[in-house]
C-alpha positions as CSV (number, residue, x, y, z in Angstrom):
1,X,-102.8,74.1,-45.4
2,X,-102.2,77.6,-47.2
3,X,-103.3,79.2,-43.8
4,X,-101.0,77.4,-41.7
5,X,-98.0,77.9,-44.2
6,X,-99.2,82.0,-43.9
7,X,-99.2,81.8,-40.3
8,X,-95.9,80.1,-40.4
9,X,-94.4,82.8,-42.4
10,X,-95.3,85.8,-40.8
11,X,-94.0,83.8,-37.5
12,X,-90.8,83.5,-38.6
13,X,-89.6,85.2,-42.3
14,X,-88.7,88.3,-40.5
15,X,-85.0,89.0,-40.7
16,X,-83.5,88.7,-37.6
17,X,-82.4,91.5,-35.0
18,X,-78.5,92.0,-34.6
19,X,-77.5,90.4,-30.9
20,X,-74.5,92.9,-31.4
21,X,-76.6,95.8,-32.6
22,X,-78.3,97.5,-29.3
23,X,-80.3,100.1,-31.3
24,X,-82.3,96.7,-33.2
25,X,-85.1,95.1,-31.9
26,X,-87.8,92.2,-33.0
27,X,-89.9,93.3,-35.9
28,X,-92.9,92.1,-33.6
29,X,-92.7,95.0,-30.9
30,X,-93.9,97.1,-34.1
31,X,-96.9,95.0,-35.5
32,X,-99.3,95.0,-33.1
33,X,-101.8,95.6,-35.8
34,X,-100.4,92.8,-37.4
35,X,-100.5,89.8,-34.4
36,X,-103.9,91.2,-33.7
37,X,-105.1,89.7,-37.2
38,X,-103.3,86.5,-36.5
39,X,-104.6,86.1,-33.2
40,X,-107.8,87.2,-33.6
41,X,-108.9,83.5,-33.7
42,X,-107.4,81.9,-30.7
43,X,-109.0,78.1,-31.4
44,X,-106.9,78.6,-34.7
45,X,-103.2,79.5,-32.8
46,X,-103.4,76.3,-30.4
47,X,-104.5,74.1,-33.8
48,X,-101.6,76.5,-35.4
49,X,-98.9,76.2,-32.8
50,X,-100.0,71.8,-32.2
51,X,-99.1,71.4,-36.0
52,X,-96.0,73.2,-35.8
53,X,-94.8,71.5,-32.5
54,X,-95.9,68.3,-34.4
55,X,-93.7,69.1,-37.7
56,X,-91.2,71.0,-37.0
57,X,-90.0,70.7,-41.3
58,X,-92.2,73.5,-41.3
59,X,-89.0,75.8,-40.6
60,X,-86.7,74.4,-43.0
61,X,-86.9,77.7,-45.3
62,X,-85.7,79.4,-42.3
63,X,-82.6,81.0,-40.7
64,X,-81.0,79.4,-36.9
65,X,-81.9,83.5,-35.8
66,X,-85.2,83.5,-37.4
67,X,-86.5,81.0,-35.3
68,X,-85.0,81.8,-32.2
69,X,-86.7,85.2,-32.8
70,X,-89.9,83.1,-33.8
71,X,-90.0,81.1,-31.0
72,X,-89.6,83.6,-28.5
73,X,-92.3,85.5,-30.2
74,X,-94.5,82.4,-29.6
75,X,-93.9,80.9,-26.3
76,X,-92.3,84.2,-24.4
77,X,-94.9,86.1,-21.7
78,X,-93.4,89.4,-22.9
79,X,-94.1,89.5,-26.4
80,X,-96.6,91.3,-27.7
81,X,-99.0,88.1,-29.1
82,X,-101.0,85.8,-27.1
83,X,-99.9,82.6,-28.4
84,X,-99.1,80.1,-25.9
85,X,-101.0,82.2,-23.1
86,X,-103.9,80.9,-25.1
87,X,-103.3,77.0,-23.3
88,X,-104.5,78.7,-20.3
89,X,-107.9,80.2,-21.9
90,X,-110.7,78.5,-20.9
91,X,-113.0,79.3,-23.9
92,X,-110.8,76.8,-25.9
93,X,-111.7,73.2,-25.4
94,X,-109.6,71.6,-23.0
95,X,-108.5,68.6,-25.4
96,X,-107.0,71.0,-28.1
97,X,-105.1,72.7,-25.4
98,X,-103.8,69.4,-23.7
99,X,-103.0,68.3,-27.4
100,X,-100.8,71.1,-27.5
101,X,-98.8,71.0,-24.7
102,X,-98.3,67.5,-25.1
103,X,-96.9,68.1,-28.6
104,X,-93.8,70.2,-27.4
105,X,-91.9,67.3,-26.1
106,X,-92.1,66.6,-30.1
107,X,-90.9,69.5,-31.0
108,X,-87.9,69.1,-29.2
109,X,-87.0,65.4,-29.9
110,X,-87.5,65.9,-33.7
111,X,-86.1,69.7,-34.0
112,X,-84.1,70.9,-30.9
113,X,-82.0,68.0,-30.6
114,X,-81.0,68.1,-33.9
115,X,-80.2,71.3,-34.6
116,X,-78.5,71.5,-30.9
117,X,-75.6,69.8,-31.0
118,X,-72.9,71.1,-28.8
119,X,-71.8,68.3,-25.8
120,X,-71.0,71.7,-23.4
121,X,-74.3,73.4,-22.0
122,X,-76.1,76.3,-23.5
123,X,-75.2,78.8,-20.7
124,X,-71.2,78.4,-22.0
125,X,-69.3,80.1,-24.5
126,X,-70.5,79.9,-27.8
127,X,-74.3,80.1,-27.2
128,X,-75.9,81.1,-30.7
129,X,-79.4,82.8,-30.6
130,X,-81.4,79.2,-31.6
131,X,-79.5,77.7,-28.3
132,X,-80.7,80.0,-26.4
133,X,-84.0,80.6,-27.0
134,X,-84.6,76.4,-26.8
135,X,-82.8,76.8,-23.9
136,X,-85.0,80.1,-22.3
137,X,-88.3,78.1,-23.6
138,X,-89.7,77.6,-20.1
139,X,-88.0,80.5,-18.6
140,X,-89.8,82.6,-21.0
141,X,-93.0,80.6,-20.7
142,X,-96.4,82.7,-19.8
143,X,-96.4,81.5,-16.2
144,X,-98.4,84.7,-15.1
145,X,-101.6,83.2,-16.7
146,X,-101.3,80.7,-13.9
147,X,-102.3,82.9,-11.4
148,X,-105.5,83.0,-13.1
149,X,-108.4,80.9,-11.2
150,X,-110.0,79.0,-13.8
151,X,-110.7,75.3,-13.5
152,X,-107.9,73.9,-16.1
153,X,-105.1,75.5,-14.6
154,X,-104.0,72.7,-12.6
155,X,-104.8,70.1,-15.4
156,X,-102.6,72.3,-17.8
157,X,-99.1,72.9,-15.7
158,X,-99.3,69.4,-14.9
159,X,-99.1,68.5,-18.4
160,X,-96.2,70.8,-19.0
161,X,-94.5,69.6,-16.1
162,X,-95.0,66.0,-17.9
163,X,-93.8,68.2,-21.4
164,X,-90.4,68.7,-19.0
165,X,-89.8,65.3,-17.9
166,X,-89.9,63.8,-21.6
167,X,-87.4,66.4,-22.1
168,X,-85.0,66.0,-19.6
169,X,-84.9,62.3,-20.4
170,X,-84.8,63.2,-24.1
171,X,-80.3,62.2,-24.9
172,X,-79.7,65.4,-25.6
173,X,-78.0,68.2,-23.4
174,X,-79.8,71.2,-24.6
175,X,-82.5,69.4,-24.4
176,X,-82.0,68.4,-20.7
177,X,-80.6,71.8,-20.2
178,X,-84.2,73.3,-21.0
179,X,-86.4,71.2,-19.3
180,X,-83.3,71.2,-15.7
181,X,-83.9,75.0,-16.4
182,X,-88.1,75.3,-16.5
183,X,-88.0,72.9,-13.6
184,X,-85.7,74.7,-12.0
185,X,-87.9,77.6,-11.8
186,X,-91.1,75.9,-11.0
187,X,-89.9,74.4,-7.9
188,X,-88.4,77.8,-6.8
189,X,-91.5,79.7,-7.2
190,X,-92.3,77.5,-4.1
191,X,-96.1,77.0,-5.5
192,X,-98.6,73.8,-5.7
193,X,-96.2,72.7,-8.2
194,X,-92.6,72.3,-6.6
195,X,-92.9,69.4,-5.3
196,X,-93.8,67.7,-8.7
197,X,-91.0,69.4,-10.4
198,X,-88.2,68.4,-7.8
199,X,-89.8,64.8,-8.0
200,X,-88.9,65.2,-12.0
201,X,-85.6,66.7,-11.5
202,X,-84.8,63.9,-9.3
203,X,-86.1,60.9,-11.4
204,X,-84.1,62.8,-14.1
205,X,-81.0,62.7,-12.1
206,X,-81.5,59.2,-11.2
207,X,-81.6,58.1,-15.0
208,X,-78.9,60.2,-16.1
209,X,-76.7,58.0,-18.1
210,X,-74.0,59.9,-20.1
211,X,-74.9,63.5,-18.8
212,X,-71.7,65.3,-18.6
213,X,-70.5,66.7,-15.1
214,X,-71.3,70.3,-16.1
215,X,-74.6,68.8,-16.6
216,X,-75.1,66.9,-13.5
217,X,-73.8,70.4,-11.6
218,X,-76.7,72.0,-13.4
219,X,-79.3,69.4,-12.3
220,X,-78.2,70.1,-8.5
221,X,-78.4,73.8,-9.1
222,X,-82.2,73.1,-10.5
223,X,-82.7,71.2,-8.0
224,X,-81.5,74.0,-5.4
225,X,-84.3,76.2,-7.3
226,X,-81.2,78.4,-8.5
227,X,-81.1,77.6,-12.5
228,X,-79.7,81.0,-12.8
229,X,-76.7,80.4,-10.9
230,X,-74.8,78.3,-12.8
231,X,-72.3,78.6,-15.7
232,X,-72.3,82.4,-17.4
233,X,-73.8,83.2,-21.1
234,X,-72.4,85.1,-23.7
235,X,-75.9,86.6,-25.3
């Protein structure tokens, strides 16, 4: 328990860099020493990552910006840690990473919906920096490491393609916005996996009850492969 609260602290009670302040960065592009010691055991960050995925109270003490900054720290393929590039490293039993992965769609029933509330989409006016990092999750999302031949690739992006579909049909449009946008880019990549996404994006858009017309447009772009092409941000 004391472990996992220490690893949730150094996570996220950083303070926050300015959106408005060019010259500021993330704290973590200066503690490479520092993620080295917490990654050091990789077994430990999937077990680490599952539990937080699985309760998400774990961030109460925290700031809207801290965890955006936290969770892009986590799940983004340019950071400077190897945290959820560890799902894709085969000396890590399969089942722990599986368990993993299939946790997200937790996270973001029981913490992005919640604390994502705004009916118009993410990409619109307003955006703060928790929106949008929920929102950049899969864009984000260490998909180099599937270029890597190992035998549990395949078994592994289908499972976050599965993570996306419980998204999408979570009732919740930055939810839905998320999941539209990862799919989005996995059926424009054009790989073994597009035709599974656009089979998701359509089942998605077949069950979309109450999704709002600027939400429906940005299912079509999705499912055009163009997730970038719709709306504008403010970040």
């Amino acid at each position: 328990m004391e472990r996992f609260e220490e690893w949730i602290r150094f996570v996220f009670d950083h303070p926050a860099a300015s959106t408005l302040d060019p010259a500021t960065r993330d704290w973590y592009w200066d503690a490479d020493d520092e993620i080295e010691r917490w990654t050091d055991q990789p077994t430990l960050t999937v077990q680490w990552m599952t539990r937080l995925f699985e309760h998400p109270e774990s961030l109460a003490p925290f700031s809207r910006d801290q965890v955006a900054q936290g969770i892009c720290l986590l799940v983004g393929e340019a950071s400077p840690g190897t945290f959820a590039g560890e799902l894709l490293n085969a000396d890590i039993e399969l089942a722990l990473r599986l368990g993993c992965v299939r946790a997200i769609p937790s996270f973001f029933a029981n913490y992005v919906a919640l604390k994502c509330v705004k009916p118009t989409l993410v990409r619109s006016a307003g955006t703060d920096a928790l929106e949008w990092a929920c929102f950049m999750w899969w864009d984000i999302w260490p998909t180099r490491h599937y270029r890597m031949a190992q035998p549990s690739t395949d078994i592994i992006a289908a499972a976050l393609l599965d993570a996306m579909a419980a998204i999408g049909a979570l009732r919740s449009t930055a939810c839905a916005e998320s999941a539209l946008h990862g799919l989005g880019h996995w059926y424009s990549r054009r790989s073994n996996y597009s035709r599974r996404a656009l089979e998701i994006i359509d089942a998605l858009l077949q069950r979309a009850d109450g999704w709002s017309p600027e939400l429906m447009e940005y299912a079509r772009a999705a499912r055009r492969g163009r997730p970038d092409s719709y709306g504008s941000t403010n970040l």
